[in-house]
C-alpha positions as CSV (number, residue, x, y, z in Angstrom):
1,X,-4.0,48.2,49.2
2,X,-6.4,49.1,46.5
3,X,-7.7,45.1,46.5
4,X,-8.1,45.6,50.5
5,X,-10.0,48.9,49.6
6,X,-12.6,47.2,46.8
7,X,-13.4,44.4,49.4
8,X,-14.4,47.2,52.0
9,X,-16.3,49.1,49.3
10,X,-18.4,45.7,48.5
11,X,-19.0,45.1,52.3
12,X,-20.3,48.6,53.0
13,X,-22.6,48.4,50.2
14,X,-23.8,44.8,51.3
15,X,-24.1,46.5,55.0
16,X,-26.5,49.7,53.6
17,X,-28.9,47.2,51.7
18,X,-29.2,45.1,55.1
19,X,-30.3,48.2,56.8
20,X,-33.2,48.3,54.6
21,X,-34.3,44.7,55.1
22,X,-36.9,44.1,57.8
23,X,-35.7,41.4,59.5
24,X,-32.3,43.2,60.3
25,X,-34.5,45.8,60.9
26,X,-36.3,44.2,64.4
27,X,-33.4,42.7,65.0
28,X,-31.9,45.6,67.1
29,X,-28.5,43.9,68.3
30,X,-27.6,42.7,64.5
31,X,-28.7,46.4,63.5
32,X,-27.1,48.3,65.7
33,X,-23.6,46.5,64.8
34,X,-24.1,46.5,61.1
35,X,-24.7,50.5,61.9
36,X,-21.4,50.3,64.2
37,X,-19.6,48.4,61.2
38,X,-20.7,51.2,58.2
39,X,-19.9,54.0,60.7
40,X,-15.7,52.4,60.9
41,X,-16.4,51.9,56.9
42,X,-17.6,55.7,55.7
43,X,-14.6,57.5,56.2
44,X,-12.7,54.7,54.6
45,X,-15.1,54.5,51.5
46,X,-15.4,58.2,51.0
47,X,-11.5,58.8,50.8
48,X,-11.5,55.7,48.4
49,X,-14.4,57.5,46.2
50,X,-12.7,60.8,46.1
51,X,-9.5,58.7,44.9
52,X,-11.3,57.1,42.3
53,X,-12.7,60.4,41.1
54,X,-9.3,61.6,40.7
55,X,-8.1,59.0,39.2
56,X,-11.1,58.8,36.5
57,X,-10.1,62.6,35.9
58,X,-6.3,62.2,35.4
59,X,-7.3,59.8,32.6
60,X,-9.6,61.4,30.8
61,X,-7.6,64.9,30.6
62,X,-4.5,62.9,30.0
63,X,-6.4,61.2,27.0
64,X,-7.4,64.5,25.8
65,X,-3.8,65.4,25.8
66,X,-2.3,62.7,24.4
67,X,-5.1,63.0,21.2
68,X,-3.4,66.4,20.7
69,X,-5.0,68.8,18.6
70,X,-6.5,71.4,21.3
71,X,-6.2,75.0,21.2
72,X,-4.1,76.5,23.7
73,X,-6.1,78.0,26.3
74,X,-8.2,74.2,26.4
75,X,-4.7,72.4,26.4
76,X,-3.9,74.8,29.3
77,X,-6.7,73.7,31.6
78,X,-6.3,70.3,30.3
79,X,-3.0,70.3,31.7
80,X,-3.3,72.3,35.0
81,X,-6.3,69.2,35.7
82,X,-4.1,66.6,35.3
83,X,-1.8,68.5,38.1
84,X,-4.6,69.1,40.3
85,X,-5.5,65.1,40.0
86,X,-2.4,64.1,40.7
87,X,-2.0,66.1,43.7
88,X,-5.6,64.5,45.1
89,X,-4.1,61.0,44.0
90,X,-1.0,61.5,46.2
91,X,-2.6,63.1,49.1
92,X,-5.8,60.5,49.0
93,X,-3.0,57.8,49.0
94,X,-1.8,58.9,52.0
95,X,-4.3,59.3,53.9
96,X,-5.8,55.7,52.8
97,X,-3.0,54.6,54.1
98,X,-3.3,55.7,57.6
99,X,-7.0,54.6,57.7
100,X,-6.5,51.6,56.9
101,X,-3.9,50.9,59.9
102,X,-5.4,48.8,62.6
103,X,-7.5,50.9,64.8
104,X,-7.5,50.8,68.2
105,X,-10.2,48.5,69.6
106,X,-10.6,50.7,72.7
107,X,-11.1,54.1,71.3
108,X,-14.9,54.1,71.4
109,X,-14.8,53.2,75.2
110,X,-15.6,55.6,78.3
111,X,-12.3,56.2,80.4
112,X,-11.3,55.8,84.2
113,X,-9.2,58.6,84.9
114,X,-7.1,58.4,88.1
115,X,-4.5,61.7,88.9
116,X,-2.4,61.4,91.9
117,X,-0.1,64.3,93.5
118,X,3.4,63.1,93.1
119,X,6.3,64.9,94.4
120,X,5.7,68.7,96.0
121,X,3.6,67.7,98.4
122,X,0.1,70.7,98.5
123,X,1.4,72.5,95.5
124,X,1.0,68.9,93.9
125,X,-2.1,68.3,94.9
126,X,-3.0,71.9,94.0
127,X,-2.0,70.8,90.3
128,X,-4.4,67.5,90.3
129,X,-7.4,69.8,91.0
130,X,-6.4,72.1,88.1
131,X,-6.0,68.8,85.9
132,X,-9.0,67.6,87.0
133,X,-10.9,71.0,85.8
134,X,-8.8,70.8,82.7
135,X,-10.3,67.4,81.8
136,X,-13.9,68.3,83.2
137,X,-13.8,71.5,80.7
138,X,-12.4,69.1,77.7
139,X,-15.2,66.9,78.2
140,X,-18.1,69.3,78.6
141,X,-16.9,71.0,74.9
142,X,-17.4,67.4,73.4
143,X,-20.8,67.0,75.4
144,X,-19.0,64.0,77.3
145,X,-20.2,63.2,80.7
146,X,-17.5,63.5,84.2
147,X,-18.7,61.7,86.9
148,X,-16.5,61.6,90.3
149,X,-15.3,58.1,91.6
150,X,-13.2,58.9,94.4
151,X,-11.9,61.9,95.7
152,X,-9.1,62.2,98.2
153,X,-9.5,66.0,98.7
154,X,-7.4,68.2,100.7
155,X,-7.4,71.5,102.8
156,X,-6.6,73.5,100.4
157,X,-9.1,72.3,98.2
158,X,-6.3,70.3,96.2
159,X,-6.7,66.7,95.5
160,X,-4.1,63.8,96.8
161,X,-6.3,61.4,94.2
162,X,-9.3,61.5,92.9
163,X,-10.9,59.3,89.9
164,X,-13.2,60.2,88.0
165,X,-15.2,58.6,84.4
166,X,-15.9,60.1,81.1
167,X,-18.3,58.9,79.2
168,X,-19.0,60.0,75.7
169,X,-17.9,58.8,71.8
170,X,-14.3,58.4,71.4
171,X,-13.3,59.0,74.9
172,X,-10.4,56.4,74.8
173,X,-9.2,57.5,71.4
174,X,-8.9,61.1,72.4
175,X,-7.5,61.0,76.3
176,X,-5.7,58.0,76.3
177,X,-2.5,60.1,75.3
178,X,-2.9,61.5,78.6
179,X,-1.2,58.6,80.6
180,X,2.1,59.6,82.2
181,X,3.7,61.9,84.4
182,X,2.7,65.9,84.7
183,X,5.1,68.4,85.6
184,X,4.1,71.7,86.5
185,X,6.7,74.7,87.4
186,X,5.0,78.1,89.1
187,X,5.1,80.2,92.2
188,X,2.9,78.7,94.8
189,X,0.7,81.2,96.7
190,X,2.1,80.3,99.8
191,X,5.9,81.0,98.6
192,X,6.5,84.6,100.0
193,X,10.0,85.1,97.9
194,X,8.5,84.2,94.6
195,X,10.7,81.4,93.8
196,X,9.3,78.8,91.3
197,X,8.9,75.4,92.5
198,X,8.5,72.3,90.2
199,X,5.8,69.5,91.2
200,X,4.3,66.3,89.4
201,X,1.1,64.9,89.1
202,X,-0.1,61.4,87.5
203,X,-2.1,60.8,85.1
204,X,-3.5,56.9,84.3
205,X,-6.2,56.8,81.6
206,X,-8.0,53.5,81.6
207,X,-10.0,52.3,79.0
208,X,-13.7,51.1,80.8
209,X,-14.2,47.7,81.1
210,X,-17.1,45.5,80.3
211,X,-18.1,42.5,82.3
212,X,-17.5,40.1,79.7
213,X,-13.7,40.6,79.2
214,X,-12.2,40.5,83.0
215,X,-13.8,37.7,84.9
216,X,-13.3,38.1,88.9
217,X,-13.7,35.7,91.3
218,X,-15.6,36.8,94.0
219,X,-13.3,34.7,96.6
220,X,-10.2,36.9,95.1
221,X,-11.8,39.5,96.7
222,X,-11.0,41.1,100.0
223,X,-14.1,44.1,100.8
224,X,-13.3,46.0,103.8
225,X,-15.8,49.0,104.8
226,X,-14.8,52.6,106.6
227,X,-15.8,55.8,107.3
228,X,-15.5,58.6,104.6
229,X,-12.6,60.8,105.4
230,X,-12.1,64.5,103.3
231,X,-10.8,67.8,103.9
232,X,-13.4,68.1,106.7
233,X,-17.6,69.0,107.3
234,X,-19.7,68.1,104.7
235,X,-17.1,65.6,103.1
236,X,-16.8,63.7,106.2
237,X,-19.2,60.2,106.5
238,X,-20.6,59.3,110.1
239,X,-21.2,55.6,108.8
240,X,-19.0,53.1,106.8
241,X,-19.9,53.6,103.1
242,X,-16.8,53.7,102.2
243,X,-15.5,51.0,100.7
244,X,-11.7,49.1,99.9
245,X,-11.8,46.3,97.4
246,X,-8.4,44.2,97.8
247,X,-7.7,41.6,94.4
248,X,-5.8,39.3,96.5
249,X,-4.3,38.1,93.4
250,X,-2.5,41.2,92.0
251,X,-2.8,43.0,95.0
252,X,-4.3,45.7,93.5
253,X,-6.4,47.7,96.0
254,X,-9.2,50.1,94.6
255,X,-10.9,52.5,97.2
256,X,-14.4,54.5,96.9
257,X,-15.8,57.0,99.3
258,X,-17.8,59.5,97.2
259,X,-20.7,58.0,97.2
260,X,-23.1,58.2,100.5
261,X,-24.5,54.6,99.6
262,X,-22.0,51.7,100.4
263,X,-24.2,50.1,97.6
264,X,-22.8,53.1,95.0
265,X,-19.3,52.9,96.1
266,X,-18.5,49.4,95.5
267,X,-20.5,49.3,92.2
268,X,-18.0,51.8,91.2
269,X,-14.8,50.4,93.2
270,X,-15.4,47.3,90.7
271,X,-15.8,49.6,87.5
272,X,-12.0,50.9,88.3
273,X,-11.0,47.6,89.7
274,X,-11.8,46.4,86.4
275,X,-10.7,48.9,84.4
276,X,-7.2,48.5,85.8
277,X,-6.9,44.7,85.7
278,X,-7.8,45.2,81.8
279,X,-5.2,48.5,81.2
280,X,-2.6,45.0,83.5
281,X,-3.8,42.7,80.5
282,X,-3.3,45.6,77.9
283,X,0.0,46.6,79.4
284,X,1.9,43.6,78.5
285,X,0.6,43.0,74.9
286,X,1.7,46.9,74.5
287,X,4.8,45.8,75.8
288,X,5.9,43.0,73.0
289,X,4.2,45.6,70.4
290,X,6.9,48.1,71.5
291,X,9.7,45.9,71.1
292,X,8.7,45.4,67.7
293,X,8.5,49.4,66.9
294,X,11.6,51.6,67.4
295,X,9.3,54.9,68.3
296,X,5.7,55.5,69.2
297,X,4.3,58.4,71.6
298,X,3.1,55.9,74.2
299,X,-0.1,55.6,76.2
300,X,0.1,53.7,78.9
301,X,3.7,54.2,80.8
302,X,2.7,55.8,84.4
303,X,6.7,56.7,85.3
304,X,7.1,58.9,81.8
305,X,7.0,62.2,82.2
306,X,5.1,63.3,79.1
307,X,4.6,67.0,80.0
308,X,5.3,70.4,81.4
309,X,3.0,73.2,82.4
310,X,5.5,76.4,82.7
311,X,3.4,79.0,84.5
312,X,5.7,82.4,84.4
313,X,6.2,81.8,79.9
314,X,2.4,80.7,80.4
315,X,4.3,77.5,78.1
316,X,3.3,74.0,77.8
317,X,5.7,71.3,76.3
318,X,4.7,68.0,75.6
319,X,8.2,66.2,75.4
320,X,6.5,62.8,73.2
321,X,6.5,64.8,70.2
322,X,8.7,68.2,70.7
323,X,5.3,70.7,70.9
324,X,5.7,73.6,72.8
325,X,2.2,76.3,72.8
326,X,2.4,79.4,74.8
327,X,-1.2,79.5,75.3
328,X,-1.2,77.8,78.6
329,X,-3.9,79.5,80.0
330,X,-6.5,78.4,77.3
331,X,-5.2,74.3,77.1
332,X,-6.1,74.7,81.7
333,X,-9.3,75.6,80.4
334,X,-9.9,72.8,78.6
335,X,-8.7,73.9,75.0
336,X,-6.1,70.6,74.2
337,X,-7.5,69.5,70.7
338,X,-4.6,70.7,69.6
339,X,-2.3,69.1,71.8
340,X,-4.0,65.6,71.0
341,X,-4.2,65.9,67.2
342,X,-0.7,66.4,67.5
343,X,0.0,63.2,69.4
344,X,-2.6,61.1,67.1
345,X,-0.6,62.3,63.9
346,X,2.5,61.4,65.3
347,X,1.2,58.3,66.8
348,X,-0.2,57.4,63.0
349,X,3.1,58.3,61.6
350,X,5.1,56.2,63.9
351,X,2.5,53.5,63.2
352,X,2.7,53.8,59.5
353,X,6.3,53.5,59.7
354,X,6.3,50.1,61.5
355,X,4.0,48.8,58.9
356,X,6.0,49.8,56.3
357,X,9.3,48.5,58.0
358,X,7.9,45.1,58.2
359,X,6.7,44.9,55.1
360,X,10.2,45.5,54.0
């Protein structure tokens, strides 16, 4: 590990001298990934540097013990240094070791978010609205930007479907734990005899894709054109702008109607037709990468339900990992760094443990 460590060490020194040099200077694509490149390095180099410095104390003071001939209260603090060092050794060691797992290649991406009402019918589509607001409120507390895709929006002001991007830093790496099946339990308003009914909702987080990495033929493509349809008035289109985008060879079928412009909507029909024939291609190498792992939280498996949102304890469990808050009111309002920092750790853990297991 500590070999692995000194090679990344040289390589972000090499990368903050180019910075300085002119020509990598006007060069702004060579720039701009060398700054990408340090940025993955830092927290990797400062964690090794703050080992080091540990490391460099637990010698000296053990030096100075092993000279003997100190006075009491010196031999004292000698001794409760070489505690304290050994205690930033063991929990810099640690936490090398989880930084230095493979990251995730999408986790600085924008994200397609698609929630459907499952079973329960209005209360169901009720819930995807309050999702929807839960995500919009996460992403306006990390300045991220929500911008609707499609919107399938009902009377009642719930949603059937709706899509929607965010776009903002580490988007990916912080929502894509979100994938799965939602499962709220409450009173709807329009049960008179206050029983609780139980309703799901799914979520699918896609990673955006670029152009580069899912190549469509343009004669796999079936475009059909229609009116705008919605819960009524303004929402309603009198011409065809919306758009249907068939990919006759998965059969994957990606509608857009939010958009006035039939221009707009297919430019963002084929940003989610994309995005989904990438999350296809990443499905399957996650598949052969969880036959290799016996646990891991999971991000990507639409038919899991992952969660429940108990309205009358005002609980929320998230069944991956065994978390139960009773704070429900704060995480609908957008409040779930808690609940993902929670799944990262135990998706590091699980990680850490497959590396370790076949090292073995």
């Amino acid at each position: 590990m500590f070999d692995k460590l000194e090679v990344f060490k040289t390589r972000y020194d090499e990368i903050t001298e180019l910075l300085y040099d002119p020509n990598v200077i006007s060069d702004q694509e060579k720039y701009t990934a060398l700054m990408k490149e340090q940025k993955n390095l830092t927290p990797i180099v400062e964690k090794y540097e703050e080992y080091k410095k540990a490391k460099q104390n637990l010698d000296e003071a053990q030096q100075l013990l092993d000279g003997g001939g100190l006075d009491k209260d010196f031999k004292e603090m000698v001794e409760v240094e070489i505690e304290n060092s050994r205690e930033i050794i063991g929990k810099t060691s640690e936490e090398l070791k989880i930084l230095l797992l493979p990251k995730d290649p999408n986790d600085d991406r924008n994200v397609i978010v698609e929630i459907r009402a499952g079973a329960g019918g209005e209360e169901a589509a009720l819930f995807s609205g309050v999702l929807f607001r839960m995500y919009s409120m996460y992403a306006e507390s990390k300045r991220w930007k929500t911008e609707i895709l499609n919107a399938n929006e009902t009377e009642l002001g719930g949603y059937k479907e709706i899509s929607f991007m965010i776009s903002g830093e580490g988007a990916y790496s912080r929502l894509k734990y979100e994938s799965g099946v939602h499962r709220v339990q409450r009173v709807p308003e329009t049960e008179t005899q206050g029983r609780i009914h139980t309703s799901t909702v799914t979520v699918a987080v896609l990673p955006e894709a670029e152009d580069v990495e899912v190549e469509i033929n343009p004669a796999d493509l079936q475009i059909d054109t229609f009116r705008a349809s919605g819960a009524g008035g303004q929402h309603i289109n009198k011409t065809e702008s919306a758009i249907r985008i068939t990919h006759i060879p998965t059969g994957v079928v990606v509608e857009c109607q939010d958009e006035r412009s039939q221009y707009k909507n297919k430019d963002k029909a084929m940003k989610v037709l994309k995005s989904r024939l990438l999350e296809a291609k990443m499905q399957e190498q996650n598949d052969e990468m969880a036959q290799k792992r016996k646990s891991q939280v999971g991000t990507g498996d639409r038919s899991e339900r992952i969660r429940t949102y108990n309205y009358p304890q005002g609980r929320m469990t998230d069944h991956r990992i065994g978390l139960t808050l009773y704070r429900l009111e704060d995480i609908l309002n957008g409040d779930i760094d808690e609940v993902i920092d929670a799944l990262i750790t135990a998706d590091r853990a699980a990680n850490l443990e497959s590396t370790i297991e076949n090292k073995e």
